[in-house]
N, C-alpha and C positions, 0 to 999 in steps of 0.2 A: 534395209531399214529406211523406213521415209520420214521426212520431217518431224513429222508430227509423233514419232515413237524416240526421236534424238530430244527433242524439244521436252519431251514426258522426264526422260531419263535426266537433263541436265535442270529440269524442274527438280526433280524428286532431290538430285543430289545434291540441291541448292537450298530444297526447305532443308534436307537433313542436315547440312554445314550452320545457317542458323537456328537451328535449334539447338547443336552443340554451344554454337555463339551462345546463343540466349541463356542457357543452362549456366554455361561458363560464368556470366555476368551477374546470376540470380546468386549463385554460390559468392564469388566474390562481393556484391553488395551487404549480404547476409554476414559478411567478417566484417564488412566496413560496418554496419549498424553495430555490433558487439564492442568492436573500438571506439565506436563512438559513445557509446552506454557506458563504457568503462571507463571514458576519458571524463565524463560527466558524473561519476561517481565519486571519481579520483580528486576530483575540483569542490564537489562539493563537502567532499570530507577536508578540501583545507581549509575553505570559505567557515565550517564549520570552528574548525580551529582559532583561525583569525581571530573570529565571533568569540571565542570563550574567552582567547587572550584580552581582549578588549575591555571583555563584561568583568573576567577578574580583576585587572587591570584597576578598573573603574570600584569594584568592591572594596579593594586593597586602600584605594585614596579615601573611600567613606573612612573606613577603620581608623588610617591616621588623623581625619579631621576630628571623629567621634572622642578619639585620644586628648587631640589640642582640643577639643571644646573642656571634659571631663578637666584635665589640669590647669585650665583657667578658672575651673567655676564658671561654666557659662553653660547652662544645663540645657538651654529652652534649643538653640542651636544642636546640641547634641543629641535631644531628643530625635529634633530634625530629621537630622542624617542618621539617624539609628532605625528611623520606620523606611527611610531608603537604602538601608544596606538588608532591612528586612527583606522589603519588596522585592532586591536584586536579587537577594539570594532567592528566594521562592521561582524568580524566576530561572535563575540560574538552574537550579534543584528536576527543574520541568526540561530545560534543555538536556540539560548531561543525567537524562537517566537511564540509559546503559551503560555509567562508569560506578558503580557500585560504593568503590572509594567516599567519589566524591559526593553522590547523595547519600552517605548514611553520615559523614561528616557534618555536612547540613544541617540534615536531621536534627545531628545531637546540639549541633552550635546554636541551633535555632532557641530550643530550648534556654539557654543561655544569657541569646541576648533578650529573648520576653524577661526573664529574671532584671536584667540590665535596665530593659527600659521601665523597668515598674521600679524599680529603686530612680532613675532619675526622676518619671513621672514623682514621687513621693518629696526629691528635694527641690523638683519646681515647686511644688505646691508647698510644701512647709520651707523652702529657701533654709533650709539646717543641711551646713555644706558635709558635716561629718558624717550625715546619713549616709553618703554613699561610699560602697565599698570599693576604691578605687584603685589596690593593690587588685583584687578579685576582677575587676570588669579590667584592666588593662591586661592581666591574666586570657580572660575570653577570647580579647580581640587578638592578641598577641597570638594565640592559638589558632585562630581562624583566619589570620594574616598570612602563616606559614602554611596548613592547609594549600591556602590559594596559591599562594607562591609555587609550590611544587606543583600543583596543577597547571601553571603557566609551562614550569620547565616540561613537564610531561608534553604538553600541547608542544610546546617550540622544537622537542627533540622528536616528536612525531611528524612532524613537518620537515623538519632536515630529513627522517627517512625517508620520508616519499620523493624526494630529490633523486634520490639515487636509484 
C-alpha cells in the first residue's frame, strides 16, 4: 500500500470521527437550546407573578384609600381613586386571563363598582352625604379586597413551588 492509499484511509477515518464529533455536538446543543427555552419560560412565569403581586398589591391600597376617602365624606378624591382601581382592574382582567377565577371575579366586581361610582358621582353633585350607601359600597370593596388577597397568596405560593 502507498501513500497516497494510507493517506485516503486515515482521511476517510478522520472525516468519519468528525462527523460523529459533529453529530455528537448538534445533538447536545439541541438539549442545551430546550434548557434554555425552558429556563426562559420558567422566569417568565415568575416575572409574570411578581407583576400580579405588585398590580394587586397596588389594587388593594386603591380599595383602602377609596374606603378612607367614602368615611370622611371626601367624595371627589374617591371618585378619584375609584376610575383608577377601575382602570387597574380592566387591566388586570386582560393580564390574568387564563385564571378564570380571577376574571370572572372582575367581571362581576366590575359591575359593582360602576353602581359605586354613580352613587358617589350623584353625592358630588348633590353634596347630600346620606346618599350614599356606605354599608353597601364598603361591602364591594371589602369583597374585592379578599378576592385580591387570595390571588396574592395563590401567586406567592406558586412561586415558592417553582423553587423546588
Amino acid at each position: 500500500m502507498g501513500y497516497v492509499e494510507i493517506i485516503t484511509v486515515v482521511g476517510t477515518f478522520a472525516t468519519l470521527v468528525a462527523l460523529v464529533f459533529t453529530l455528537y455536538h448538534v445533538v447536545k446543543t439541541r438539549g442545551a437550546v430546550k434548557a434554555t427555552q425552558d429556563a426562559i419560560m420558567k422566569t417568565e412565569k415568575k416575572i409574570q407573578g411578581n407583576v400580579l403581586i405588585a398590580d394587586v398589591s397596588t389594587l388593594i391600597g386603591y380599595i383602602e384609600s377609596i374606603k378612607a376617602y367614602i368615611r370622611s365624606d371626601d367624595f371627589k378624591p374617591a371618585l378619584i381613586r375609584l376610575g383608577d382601581l377601575k382602570s387597574q382592574l380592566a387591566r388586570l382582567k386582560h393580564i390574568t386571563q387564563g385564571d378564570k377565577l380571577i376574571a370572572s371575579t372582575i367581571k362581576s366586581e366590575m359591575s359593582s363598582l360602576s353602581e359605586i361610582e354613580v352613587k358617589l358621582e350623584k353625592e358630588l353633585a348633590s353634596t347630600l352625604i346620606r346618599a350614599v350607601d356606605k354599608p353597601a359600597t364598603y361591602v364591594a370593596l371589602n369583597r374585592l379586597s379578599e378576592v385580591l388577597n387570595e390571588t396574592i397568596g395563590r401567586e406567592i405560593y406558586k412561586l415558592g413551588e417553582d423553587k423546588t
